[in-house]
N, C-alpha and C positions, 0 to 999 in steps of 0.2 A: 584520458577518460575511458573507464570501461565500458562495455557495451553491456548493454539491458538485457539479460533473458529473455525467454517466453517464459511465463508463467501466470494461470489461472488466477483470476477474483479471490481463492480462497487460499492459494498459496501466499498472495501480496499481503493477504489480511494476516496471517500467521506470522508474515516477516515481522510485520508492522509492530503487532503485537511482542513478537521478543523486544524490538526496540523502544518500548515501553507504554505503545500505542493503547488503548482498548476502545470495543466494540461498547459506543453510547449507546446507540440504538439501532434500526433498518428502516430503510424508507424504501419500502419496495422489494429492488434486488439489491441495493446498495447496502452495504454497512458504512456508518456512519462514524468514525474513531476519533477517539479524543485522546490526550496527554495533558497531565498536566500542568500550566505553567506555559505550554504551547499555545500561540497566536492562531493558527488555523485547524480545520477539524480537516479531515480525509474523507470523502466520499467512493468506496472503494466499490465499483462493480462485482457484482458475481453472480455471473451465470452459467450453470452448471458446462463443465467443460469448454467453456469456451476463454482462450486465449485473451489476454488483456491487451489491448493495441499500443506499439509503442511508445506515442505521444501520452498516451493518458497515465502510463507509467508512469514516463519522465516528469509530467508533472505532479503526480502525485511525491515521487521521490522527489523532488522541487518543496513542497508544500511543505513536508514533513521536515524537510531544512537537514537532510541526509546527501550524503556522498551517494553517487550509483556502488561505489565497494564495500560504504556503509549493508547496502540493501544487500548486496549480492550474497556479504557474508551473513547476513540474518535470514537466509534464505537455508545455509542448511544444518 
């Protein structure tokens, strides 16, 4: 298994987004992302510079029903 990055609320969401994700709404700081045909939505933090914590990655990349090398290469 590979290991998680650091990267920013606003980098995860752009991952997301190539991997066919899009931004339904924001509830707050969060985006909100949907696919469709997909079982769960992503509630992706973003707050301005700040580091996304590992756990909440892993489950996001969990949710989204992606490999961590799915993400890593949708990262650049």
């Amino acid at each position: 298994m590979s290991e998680l990055p650091s990267v920013t609320g606003q980098q995860a969401v752009a991952a997301f987004a190539r991997l066919g994700f899009s931004v339904a709404r924001t509830k707050g700081s969060h985006r909100i992302m949907k696919k469709p045909g997909h079982k769960y939505l992503l509630a992706v933090p973003v707050h301005e510079g700040q580091i996304l914590k590992k756990g909440t990655l892993r489950g996001l990349v969990s949710a989204a029903g992606i490999t961590v090398e799915q993400f890593v290469d949708a990262l650049h």
